[in-house]
C-alpha positions as CSV (number, residue, x, y, z in Angstrom):
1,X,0.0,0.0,0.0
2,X,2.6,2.5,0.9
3,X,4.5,1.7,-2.5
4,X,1.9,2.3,-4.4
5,X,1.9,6.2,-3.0
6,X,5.5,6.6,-2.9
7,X,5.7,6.2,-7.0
8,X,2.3,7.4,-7.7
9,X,3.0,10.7,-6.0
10,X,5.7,12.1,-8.0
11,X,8.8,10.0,-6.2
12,X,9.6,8.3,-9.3
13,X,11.5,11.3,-10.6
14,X,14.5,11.1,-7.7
15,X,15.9,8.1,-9.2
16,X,15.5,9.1,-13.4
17,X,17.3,12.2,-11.8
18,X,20.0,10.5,-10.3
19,X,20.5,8.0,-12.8
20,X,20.6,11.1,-15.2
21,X,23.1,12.8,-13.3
22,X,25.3,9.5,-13.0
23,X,25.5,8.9,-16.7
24,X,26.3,12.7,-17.6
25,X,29.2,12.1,-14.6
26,X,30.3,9.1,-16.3
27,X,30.7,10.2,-19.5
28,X,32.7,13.4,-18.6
29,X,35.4,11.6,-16.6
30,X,35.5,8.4,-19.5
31,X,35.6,10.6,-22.1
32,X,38.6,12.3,-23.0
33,X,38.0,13.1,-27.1
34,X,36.0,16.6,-27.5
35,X,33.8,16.9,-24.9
36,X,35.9,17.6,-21.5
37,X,35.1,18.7,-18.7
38,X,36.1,22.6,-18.3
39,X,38.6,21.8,-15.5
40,X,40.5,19.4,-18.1
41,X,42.9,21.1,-20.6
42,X,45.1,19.6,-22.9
43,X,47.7,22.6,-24.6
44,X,50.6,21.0,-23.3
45,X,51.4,20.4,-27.0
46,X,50.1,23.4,-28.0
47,X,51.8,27.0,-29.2
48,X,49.8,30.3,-29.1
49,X,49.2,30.9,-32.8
50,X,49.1,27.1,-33.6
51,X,52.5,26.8,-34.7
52,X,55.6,25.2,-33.2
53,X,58.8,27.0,-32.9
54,X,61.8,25.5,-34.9
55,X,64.7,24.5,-33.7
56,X,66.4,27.3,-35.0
57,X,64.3,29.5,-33.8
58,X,65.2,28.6,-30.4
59,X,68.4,28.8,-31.0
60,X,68.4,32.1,-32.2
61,X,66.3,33.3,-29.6
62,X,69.4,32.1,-26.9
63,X,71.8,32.8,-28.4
64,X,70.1,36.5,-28.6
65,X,69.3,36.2,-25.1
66,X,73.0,35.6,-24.2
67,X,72.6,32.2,-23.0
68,X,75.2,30.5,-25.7
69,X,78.5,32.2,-27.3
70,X,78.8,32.6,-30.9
71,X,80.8,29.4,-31.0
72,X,78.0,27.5,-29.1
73,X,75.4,28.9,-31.5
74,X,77.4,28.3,-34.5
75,X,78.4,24.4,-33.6
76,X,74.8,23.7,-32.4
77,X,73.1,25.6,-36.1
78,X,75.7,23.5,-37.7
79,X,74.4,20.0,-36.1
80,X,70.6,20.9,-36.3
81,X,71.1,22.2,-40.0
């Protein structure tokens, strides 16, 4: 007798709820493609712009920077080259 009022009343709902929440919750921490949650970012292989630096970039950019001699920067262009 009490069953029959506790899903006839509107109690039904609860569970389709939390069933509902537990499959959106599954799917954001199994999936990892293009939906993510917002917390989750993946640019650790990403440049600003979209495009990677050379290697001779870098190395212009130290040896500019002071971080190598001339020598250094000419040896290492040589071996990258």
């Amino acid at each position: 007798m009490w069953t029959e009022h506790f899903w006839m009343g509107g109690m039904w709902i609860f569970p389709l709820i939390f069933l509902t929440v537990m499959i959106i919750f599954a799917f954001i921490i199994l999936s990892r493609g293009g939906f993510a949650p917002p917390w989750y970012r993946d640019d650790r292989n990403q440049y600003p712009g979209g495009q990677k630096e050379t290697p001779l970039e870098i190395l212009k950019k130290r040896y500019a920077g002071g971080e190598i001699s001339k020598e250094e920067f000419e040896k290492i262009k040589k071996d990258i080259s």
